[in-house]
N, C-alpha and C positions, 0 to 999 in steps of 0.2 A: 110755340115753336116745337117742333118736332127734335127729338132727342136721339143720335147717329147710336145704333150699337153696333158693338166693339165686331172687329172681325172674327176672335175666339169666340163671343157670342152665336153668332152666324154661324161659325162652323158647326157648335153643338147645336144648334138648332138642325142642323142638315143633312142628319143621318137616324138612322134607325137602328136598333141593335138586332140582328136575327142570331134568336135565342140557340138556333141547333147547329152554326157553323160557329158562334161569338162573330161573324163580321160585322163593323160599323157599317150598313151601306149608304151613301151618301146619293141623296136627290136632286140637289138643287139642281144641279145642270151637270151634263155628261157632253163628253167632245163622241166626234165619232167612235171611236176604241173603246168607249165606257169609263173613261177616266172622269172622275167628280172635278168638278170644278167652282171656285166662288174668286170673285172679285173684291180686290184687294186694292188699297190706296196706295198709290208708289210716289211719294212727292203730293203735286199736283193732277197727276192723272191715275187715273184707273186702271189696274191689268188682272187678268186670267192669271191664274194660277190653278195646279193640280191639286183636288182636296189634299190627296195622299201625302204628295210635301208638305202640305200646311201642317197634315196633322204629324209631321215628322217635327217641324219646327215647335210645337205647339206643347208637344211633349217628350222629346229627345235631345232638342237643342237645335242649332247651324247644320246644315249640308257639307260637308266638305267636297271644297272645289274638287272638279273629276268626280264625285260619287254622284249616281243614282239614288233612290227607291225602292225598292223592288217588294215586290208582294209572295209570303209565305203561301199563301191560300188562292193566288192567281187570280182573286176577284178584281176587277179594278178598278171599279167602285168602293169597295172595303177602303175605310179609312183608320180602323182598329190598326195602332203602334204597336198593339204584340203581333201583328200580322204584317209586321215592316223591316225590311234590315236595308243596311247602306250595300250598298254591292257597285262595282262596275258593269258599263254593258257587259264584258264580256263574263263577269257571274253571273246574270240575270240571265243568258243566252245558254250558260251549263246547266242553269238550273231549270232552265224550259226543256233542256234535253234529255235530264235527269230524271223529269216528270212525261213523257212522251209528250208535250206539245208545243216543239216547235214546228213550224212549217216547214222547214229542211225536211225534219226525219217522217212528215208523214206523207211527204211526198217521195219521199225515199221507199216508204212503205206501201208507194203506190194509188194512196189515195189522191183524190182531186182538188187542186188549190181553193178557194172559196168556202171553205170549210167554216161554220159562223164560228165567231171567236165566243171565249166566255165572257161576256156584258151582263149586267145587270138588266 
């Protein structure tokens, strides 16, 4: 009989360390945006979950209800907890503006929507 591992197994199995930013970047599956993702047992059924939460719960503790995730290093595939803070949208949204990229300001700036995003 084949032997289930654990979901914390799984996740460390599903990243890589890149040595010159310290990102975790995570493989196993990306949604469209480049968010990591691994499937997790909820009861009886199965669900998607963001690597980036998992690895918040993994090694920070619970979510608190109303908080985010949010990414120091704007990879988002990075699943490295020192490249993670809890924030609301709207910190995550200062802090895209704080770093020039949110879509707002670079179209403010002139440039043209479709602009590729950072993905892994």
């Amino acid at each position: 009989m084949r032997s289930r591992r654990s979901t914390i197994d799984r996740f460390h199995d599903g990243y890589i360390p890149e040595p010159n930013s310290s990102c975790w970047l995570f493989f196993l599956s990306w949604d469209k945006d480049g968010y990591g993702g691994i499937m997790v047992r909820g009861g009886k059924r199965l669900k998607r979950i963001q690597a980036h939460r998992l690895s918040w719960q993994i090694h920070r503790g619970p979510i608190p209800n109303g908080l985010i995730i949010c990414h120091t290093c704007d990879l988002p595939c990075c699943v490295n907890p020192d490249h993670l803070f809890l924030g609301t949208y709207s910190d995550n949204a200062l802090d895209s503006l704080r770093k020039g990229r949110s879509a707002a300001l670079r179209n403010i700036a002139g440039q043209r929507k479709g602009i590729k995003k950072h993905v892994c």
